[in-house]
N, C-alpha and C positions, 0 to 999 in steps of 0.2 A: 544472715543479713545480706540482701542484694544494693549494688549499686542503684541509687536514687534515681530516675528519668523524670522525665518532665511527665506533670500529670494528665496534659492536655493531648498530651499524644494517645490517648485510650480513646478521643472523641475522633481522632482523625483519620476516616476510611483510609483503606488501601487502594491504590489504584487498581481499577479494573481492567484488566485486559482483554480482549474478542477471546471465545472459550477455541480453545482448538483439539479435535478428535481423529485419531488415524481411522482414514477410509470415509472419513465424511469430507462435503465440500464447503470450506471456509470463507463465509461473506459476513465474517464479523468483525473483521479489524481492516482500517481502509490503507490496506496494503496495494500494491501492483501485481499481479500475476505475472507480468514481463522482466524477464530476470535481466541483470546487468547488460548492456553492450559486449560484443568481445573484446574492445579495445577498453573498456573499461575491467571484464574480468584480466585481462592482462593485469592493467595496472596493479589490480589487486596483489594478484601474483608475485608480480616483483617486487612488494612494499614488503609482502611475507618474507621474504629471505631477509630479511632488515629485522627481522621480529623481536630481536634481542637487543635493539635498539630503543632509547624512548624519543618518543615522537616528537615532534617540535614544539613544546609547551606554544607559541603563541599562535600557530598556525601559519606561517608568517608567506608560504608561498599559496597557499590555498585562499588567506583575505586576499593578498594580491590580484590571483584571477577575479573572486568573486567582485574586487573594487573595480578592475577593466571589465568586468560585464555589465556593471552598473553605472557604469562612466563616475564612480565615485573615489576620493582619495580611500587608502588605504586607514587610516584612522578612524573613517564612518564603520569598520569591520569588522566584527567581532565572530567567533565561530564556537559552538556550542554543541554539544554531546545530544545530537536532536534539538529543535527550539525546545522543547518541553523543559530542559535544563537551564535554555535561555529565560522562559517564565519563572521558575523558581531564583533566577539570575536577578532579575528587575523589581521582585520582589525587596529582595535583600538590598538591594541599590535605595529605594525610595522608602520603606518603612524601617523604622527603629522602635514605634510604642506599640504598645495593644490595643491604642485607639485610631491607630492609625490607617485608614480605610482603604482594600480594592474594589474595586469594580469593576462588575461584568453582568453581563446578561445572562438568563438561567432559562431553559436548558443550553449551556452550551460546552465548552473543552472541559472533561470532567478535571481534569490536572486542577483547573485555576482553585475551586477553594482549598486544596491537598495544599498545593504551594504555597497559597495566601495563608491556613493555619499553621504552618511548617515556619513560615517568616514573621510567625508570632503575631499577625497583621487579623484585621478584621473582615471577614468577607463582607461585601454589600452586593446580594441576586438582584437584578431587577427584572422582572418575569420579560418572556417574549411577547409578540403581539399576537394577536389572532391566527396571523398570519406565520406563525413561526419564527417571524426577523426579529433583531434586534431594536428593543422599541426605544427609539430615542431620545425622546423628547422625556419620557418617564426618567432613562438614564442623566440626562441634564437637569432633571430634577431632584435627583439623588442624590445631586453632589452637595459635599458639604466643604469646612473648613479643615475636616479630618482627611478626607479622601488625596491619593497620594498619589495610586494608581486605576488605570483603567484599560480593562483586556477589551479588543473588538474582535472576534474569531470573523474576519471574512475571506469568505463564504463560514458560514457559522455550523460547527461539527455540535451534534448530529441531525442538524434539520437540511442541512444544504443550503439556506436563503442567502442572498449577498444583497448587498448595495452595491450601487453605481460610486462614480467618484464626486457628484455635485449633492448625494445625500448624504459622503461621507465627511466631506469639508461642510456643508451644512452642521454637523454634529460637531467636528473640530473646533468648530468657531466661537463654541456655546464652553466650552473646555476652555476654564483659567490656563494661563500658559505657565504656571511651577508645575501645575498636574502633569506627570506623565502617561502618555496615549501609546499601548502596545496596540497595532495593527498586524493581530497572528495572522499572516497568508499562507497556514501551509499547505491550501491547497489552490491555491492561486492559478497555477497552469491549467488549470480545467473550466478558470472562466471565461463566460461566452457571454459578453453581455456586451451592448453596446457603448455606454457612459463607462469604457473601460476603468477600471479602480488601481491603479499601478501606486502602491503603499510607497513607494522609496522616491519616484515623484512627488506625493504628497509631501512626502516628510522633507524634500529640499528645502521650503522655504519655512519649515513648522521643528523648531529644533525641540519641540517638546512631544514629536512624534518620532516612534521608534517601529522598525518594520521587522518582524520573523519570519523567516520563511526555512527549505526543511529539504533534504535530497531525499527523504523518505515517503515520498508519495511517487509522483510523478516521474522521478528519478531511480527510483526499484532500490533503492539501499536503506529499508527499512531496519536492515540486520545489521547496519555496520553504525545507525545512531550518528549524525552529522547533521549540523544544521547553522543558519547562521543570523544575524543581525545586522539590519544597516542604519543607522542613527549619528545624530549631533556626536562629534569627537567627545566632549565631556561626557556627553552618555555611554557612549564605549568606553573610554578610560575606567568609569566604574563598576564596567561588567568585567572587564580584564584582571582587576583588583577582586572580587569573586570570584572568579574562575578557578576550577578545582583544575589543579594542576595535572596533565598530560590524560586528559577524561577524551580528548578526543585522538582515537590513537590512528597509526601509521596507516594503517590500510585505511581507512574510513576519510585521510586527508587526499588519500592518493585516487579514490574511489572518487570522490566529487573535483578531482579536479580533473579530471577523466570524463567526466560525466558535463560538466562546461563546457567543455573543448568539442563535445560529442550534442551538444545540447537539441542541435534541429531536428537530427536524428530519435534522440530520445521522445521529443515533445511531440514526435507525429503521429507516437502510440496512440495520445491521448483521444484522439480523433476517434480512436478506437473504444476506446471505456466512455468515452462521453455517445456515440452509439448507442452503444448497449444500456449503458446509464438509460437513455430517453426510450428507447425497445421496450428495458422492464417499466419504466412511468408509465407508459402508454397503455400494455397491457395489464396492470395494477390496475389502473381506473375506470378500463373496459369494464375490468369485473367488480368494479363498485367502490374500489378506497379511495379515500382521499389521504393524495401525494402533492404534496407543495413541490415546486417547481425547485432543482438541484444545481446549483453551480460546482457540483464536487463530485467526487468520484464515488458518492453514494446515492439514497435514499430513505426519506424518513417519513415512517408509516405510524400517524398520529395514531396508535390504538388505546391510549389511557390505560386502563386496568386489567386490558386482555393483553398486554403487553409482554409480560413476564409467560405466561401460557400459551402465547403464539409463539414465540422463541424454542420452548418446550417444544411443542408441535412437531416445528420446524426442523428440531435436533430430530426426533425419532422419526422424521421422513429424508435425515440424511445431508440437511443443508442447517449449517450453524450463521445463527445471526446474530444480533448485539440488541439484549433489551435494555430500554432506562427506565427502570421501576412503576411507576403508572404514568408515565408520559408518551412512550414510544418507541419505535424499537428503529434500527439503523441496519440496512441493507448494501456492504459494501457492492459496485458492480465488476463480476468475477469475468471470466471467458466466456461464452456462448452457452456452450455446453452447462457451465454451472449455473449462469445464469433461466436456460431451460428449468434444471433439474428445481431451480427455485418455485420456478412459476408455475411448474405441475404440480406443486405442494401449493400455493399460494393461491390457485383461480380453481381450485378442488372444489364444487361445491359444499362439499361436508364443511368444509373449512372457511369457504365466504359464509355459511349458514350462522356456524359458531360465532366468529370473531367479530363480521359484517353485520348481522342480523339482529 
């Protein structure tokens, strides 16, 4: 006789991770190739000799920085084991039934319906546009009186599209104010748009928006899982009250505050992936694909049901990529070099013939 589990747990995928293979070149998880600062591997460093210590349950000097970056009190703060632990956080905050509705746009962060089923909540997909974005107006018509919460992925993983800030307050507007509104930004540092979208501005004056954002993108500490929240003090009060106790450990608080302090430094990288980012677009569509336009530090190559088989490909020519089932496949952008080694597999004739043709 085995202990009893919940039966619903047999319907709820596992998260998928970017595959990774020794000796191949990795553009499947939208990592940074740019390793830590030195002043930041320091920090690391000295946090290790503390490692038999537990780490600050509330995070207490790390919201501090984060709330002086954001010119916000320290109560807007809350900090989380990657945002990905802060979605499954916000869940648990605003659903209690099994009728009680998330919402998000599809395709978009695979996490949200794992979390939304995991918090016993109901998912609600509402498909993208043509265009790959988040189609809004659909999503404002999805709401009901069940619906609780509402994920926006901008820039949206894995197609890359964002909004500006007057079509995301557009959308805000149309949002009863009990619903809660996550605006996931974790790749926020790579947008280049004009009608800049700065989520933690929005949310000053919108206490029923909440913003994620994530030091494992842009920030190169995707190993050490950190990430944070900034929102209405009630709303962080009830993520603090979830919070699985010392999840975000020593190094990982020492690492992002390291990484604040080092920030102009960090973000100049970007300048460099956002390059290469538009390099590989460019030369994609030369040789025939359609590439929606990327505010992130990837690319999303609509292939439908060659999807799964171009990734294939793609592994036995040595560069691993990220398929989503018959939708499309996601191209994180790596160094130069790995970046090449893509696009001589990618603009192969044999291979636009197949995939393209």
């Amino acid at each position: 006789m085995t202990a009893r589990i919940r039966p619903d747990l047999e319907s709820i995928p596992a998260y998928t991770p970017g595959r990774s293979n020794p000796g191949a070149v990795k553009l499947a998880s939208n990592e940074t190739t740019f390793g830590p600062l030195p002043t930041v591997a320091k920090a690391i460093a000295e946090a290790a000799d503390l490692a038999n210590r537990y780490p600050d349950n509330v995070a207490g000097e790390l919201r501090a920085a984060v709330a002086r970056f954001h010119g916000v009190e320290v109560a807007n703060v809350a900090i989380g084991c990657g945002s990905v632990a802060l979605c499954q956080e916000v869940v648990q905050i605003t659903c209690a039934a099994p009728t009680d509705e998330v919402m998000f746009a599809w395709r978009s962060f695979e996490a949200y319906p794992i979390v939304t089923q995991v918090g016993n909540a109901r998912a609600v997909r509402v498909p993208l546009t043509d265009g790959y974005a988040h189609d809004f107006a659909a999503m404002t018509a999805a709401i009901t009186e069940h619906t609780k919460l509402i994920f926006v992925c901008n820039p949206n993983n894995p197609t890359g599209t964002a909004y500006g800030r007057t079509e995301l307050e557009r959308f805000l507007d149309t949002v009863p104010e009990h619903i809660l509104v996550v605006l996931d930004e974790a790749y926020y540092e790579y947008l280049r748009v004009e009608d800049h979208p700065d989520g933690v501005e929005i949310g000053r004056t919108r206490p029923n928006v909440i913003v994620l954002r994530t030091f494992s993108k842009a920030y190169g500490l995707a190993g050490l899982r950190v990430g944070y929240a900034v929102g209405d003090p009630t709303v962080i009060t009830a993520l603090l009250k979830v919070h699985i106790p010392f999840s975000v450990n020593r190094l990982a608080q020492a690492a992002a505050i390291a990484s604040l302090e080092a920030r102009p430094e960090l973000l100049d990288r970007t300048d460099k992936v956002i390059a290469e980012r538009n390099r590989v677009r460019e030369a994609l569509r030369a040789a025939g694909y359609s590439v929606p336009q990327s505010q992130a530090n990837f690319l999303w190559l609509p292939l439908g049901d060659h999807s799964v088989a171009y990734a294939e490909a793609s592994a036995e020519a040595g560069v691993l990529l990220r398929p989503y089932a018959a939708d499309g496949v996601r191209v994180t952008a790596g160094d130069q070099h790995e970046n090449d080694l893509f696009l001589a597999f990618a603009t192969d004739p044999a291979v636009t013939a197949r995939f393209l043709g």
